[in-house]
C-alpha positions in Angstrom: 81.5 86.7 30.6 78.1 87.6 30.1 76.9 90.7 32.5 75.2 89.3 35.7 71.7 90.9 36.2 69.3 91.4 39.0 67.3 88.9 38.1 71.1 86.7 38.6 71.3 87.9 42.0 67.7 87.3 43.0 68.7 83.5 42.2 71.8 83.3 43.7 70.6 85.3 47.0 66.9 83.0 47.0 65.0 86.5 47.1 62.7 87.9 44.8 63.5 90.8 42.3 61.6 93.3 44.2 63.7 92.6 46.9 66.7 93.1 45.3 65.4 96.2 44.1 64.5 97.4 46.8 67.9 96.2 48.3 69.6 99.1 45.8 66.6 101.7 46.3 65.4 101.5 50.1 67.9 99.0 52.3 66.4 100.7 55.4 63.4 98.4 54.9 64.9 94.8 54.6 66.4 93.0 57.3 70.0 92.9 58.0 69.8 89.0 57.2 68.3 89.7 53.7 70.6 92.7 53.1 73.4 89.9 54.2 71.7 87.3 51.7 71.8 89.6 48.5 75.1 91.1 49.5 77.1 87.9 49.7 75.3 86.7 46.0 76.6 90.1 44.9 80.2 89.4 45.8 80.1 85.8 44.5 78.6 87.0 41.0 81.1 90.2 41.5 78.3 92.3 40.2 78.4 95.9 39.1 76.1 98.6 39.5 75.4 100.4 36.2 74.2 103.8 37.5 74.1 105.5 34.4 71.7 102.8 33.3 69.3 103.5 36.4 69.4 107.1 36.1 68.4 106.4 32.3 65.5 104.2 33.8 64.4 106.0 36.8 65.2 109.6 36.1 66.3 109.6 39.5 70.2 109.1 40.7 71.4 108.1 44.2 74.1 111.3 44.1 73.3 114.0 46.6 75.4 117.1 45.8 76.7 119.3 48.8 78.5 122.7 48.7 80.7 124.2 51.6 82.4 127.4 51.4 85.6 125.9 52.4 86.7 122.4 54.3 89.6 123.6 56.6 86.8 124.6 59.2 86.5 121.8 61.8 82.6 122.0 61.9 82.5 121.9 58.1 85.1 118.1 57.7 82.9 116.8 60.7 79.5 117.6 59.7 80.9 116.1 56.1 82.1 112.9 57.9 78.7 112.3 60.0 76.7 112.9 56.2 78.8 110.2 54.6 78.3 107.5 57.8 74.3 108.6 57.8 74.4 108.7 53.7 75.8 105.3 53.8 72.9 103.9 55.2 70.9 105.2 53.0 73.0 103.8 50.1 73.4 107.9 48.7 76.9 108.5 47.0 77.9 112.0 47.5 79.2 115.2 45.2 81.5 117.7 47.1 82.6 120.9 45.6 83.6 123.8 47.8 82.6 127.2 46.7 84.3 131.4 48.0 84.2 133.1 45.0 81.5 134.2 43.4 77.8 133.6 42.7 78.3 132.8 39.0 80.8 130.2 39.9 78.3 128.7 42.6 75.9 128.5 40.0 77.4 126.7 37.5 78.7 124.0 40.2 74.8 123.1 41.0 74.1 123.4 37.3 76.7 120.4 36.9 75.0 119.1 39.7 72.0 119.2 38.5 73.1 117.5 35.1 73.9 114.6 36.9 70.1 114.5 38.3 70.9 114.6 42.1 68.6 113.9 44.5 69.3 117.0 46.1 71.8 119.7 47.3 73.1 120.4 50.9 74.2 123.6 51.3 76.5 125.3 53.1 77.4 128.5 51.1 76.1 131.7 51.5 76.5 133.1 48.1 73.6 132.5 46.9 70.1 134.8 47.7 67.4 133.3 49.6 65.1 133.8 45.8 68.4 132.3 44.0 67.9 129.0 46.0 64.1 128.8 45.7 64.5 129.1 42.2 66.5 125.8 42.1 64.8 122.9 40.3 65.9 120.5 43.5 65.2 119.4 47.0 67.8 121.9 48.5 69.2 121.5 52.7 70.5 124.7 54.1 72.1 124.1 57.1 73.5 127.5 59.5 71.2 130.2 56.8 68.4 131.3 57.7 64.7 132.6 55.8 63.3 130.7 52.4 60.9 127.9 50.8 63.5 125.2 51.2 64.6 123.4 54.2 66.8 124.6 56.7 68.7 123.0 59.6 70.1 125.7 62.5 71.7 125.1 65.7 70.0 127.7 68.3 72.8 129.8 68.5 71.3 132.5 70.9 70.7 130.1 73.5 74.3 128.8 72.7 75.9 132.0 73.3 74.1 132.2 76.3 75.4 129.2 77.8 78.8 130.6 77.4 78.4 133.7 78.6 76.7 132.5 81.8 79.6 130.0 82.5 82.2 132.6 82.4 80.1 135.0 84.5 79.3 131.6 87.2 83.4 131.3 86.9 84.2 135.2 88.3 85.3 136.2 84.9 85.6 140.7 85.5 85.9 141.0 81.6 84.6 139.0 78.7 85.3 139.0 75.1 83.9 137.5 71.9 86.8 136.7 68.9 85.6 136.2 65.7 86.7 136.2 61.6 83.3 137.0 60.0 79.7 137.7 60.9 76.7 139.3 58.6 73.4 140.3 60.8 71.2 137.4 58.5 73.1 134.7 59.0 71.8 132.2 62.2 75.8 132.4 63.3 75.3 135.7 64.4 73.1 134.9 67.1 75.6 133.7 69.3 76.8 136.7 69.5 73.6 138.3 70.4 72.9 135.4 73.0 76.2 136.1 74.3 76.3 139.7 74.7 72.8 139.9 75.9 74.1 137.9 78.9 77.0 140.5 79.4 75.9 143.8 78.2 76.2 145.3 81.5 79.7 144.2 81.8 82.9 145.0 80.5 83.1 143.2 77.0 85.0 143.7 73.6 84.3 142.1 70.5 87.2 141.5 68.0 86.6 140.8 64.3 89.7 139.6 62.6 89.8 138.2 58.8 93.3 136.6 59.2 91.3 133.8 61.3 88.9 132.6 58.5 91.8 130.2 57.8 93.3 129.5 61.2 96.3 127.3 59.6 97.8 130.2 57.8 100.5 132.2 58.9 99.0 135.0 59.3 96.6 133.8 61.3 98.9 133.0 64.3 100.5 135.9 63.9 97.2 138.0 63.9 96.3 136.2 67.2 99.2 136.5 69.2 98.9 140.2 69.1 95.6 139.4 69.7 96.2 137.7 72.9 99.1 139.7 74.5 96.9 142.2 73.6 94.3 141.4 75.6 96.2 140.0 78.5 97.9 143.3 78.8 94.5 145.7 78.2 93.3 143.5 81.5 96.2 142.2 83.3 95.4 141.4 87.0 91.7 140.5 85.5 89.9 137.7 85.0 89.1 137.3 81.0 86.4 135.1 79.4 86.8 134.4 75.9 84.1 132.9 73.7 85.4 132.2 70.5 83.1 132.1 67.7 84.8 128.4 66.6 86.5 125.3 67.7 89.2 126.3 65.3 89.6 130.1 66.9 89.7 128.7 70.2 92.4 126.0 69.5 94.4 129.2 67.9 93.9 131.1 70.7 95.0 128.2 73.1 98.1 127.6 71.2 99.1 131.6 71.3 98.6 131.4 75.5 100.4 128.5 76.4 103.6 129.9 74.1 103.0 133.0 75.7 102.8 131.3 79.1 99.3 132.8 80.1 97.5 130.0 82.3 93.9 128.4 81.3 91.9 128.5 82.6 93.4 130.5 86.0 94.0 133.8 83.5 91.9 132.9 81.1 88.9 131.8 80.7 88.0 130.1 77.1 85.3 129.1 74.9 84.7 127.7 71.7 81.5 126.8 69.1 80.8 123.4 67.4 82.4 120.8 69.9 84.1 119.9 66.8 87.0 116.8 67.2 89.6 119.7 67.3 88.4 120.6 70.8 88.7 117.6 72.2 91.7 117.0 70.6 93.7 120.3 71.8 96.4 120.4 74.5 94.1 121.3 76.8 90.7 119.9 75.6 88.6 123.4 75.1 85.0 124.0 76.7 82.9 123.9 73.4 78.8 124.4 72.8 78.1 121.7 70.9 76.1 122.0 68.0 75.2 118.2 67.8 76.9 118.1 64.5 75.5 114.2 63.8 72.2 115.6 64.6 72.4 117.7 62.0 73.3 115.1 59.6 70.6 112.6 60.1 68.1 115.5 59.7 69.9 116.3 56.5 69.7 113.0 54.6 66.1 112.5 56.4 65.0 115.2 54.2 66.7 113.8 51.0 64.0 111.0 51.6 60.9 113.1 52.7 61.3 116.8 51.6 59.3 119.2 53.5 60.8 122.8 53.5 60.7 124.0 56.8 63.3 125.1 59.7 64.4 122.4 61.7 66.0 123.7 65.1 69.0 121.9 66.9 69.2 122.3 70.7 72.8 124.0 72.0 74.3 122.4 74.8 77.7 123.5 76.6 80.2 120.7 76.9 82.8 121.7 79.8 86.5 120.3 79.6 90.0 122.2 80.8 90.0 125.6 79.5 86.8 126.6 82.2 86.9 126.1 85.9 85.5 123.5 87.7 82.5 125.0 90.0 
């Protein structure tokens, strides 16, 4: 069987051959009747794409690379679902590596990348220097890093730890703590700490930093916060606690390691997570979150694929009450 070409589905579909090209290239612009038209010719002339052939042609591909540290982070499999459903759209096929190593390893991922001519690279890592990335021959999306001539996408974290903080103080909370697995002073994650303990600093407060909960579904990690939590509820018994966690994951760790250890939330405790990821609302008791708008995030990520300006782009915080904080 001969191979069906676009000039093929243009007949079939009673369009013209710009409009099927531009059915491949930009389907935001035709109508969902036309898109309907040239998809149904498509199926009956079971037509296949030959991407190598238009990268050959166009220099250009319709790949997007993207890079997390890890994907056992609620936030990162979420904000990787929501750039697939907005990518879609778009018609963009995606690349996904994840990257904890080292530098040179990073580097030779977006150098494959790259040899695939990618439209551009979302990035999640923080390996990499703010020069490293400038010096990157492609449109590159930084989301949660801050500083650099590329683009960057940030939740406002201060405000967000704010939020929490001011919640568990409008609750009667006497004590308040912050639980987290990692923090470094430049990266925009860190101001939720700052927002938070600005809002309490003339309180009693702790912070705890604990590796063990990078990867809350290990072992180790449960083990790490049950100490953690008897702990606590033993340091301040006959208190009220507020806990902001610095993740959906942390909190729904933490949850898990009070209800086995029969300490009531939110009576006792007090708790609060970050993202408003699917795992909050998802827990035993669904946990009060500040929601990053994670699809929010996406659409401003692919809308930069298609009009590249490098420049901060700032996503409100908003607090999203549910079981683990009293009801005013």
């Amino acid at each position: 069987m001969d191979k069906v070409k676009i000039g093929d589905i243009a007949r079939q579909s009673g369009v013209s051959l710009t409009t099927v090209s531009r059915f491949f290239n930009h389907p935001e612009l035709l109508s969902p009747e036309t898109q309907d038209k040239i998809q149904t010719a498509i199926k009956e002339l079971n037509y296949q794409q030959d991407n190598l052939a238009r990268i050959l042609v166009t220099g250009e591909s319709n790949l997007v690379g993207i890079i997390f540290p890890h994907l056992h982070l609620s936030f990162y499999t979420e904000l990787l679902n929501q750039l697939i459903h907005c990518g879609k759209e778009k018609g963009y096929n995606f690349i996904i590596y994840t990257s904890n190593h080292s530098k040179e390893e990073e580097l030779k991922l977006i150098q494959n990348l790259i040899s695939y001519r990618i439209k551009g690279l979302i990035l999640l890592s923080h390996l990499l220097s703010v020069q490293e990335i400038e010096q990157l021959p492609v449109p590159v999306i930084s989301v949660e890093r801050a500083g650099g001539k590329f683009k960057q996408i940030n939740n406002d974290n201060f405000t967000g730890g704010k939020l929490a903080a001011n919640l568990l103080i409008r609750n009667g909370c006497e004590v308040f703590i912050h639980i987290n697995n990692d923090f470094r002073e430049d990266w925009p994650s860190f101001k939720r700490i700052l927002g938070f303990e600005y809002e309490v600093r003339n309180l009693c407060y702790e912070r705890f930093i604990e590796h063990d909960f990078t990867d809350t579904y290990m072992p180790q990690a449960a083990e790490s916060m049950k100490k953690l939590v008897l702990h606590i509820a033993e340091k301040y018994k006959k208190k009220k606690i507020g806990v902001f966690c610095s993740n959906d994951d942390i909190a729904c760790l933490f949850e898990r390691q009070c209800i086995k250890n029969k300490i009531e939330l939110p009576k006792t405790i007090e708790l609060i997570g970050y993202d408003n990821s699917p795992i909050s609302n998802h827990a035993i008791q669904p946990i009060t979150s500040v929601d990053q708008n994670i699809s929010l995030m996406a659409q401003l990520a692919i809308q930069a694929l298609e009009n590249y300006i490098p420049c901060e782009s700032m996503v409100p915080a908003t607090l999203i009450e549910k079981e683990t904080t009293s009801k005013c």
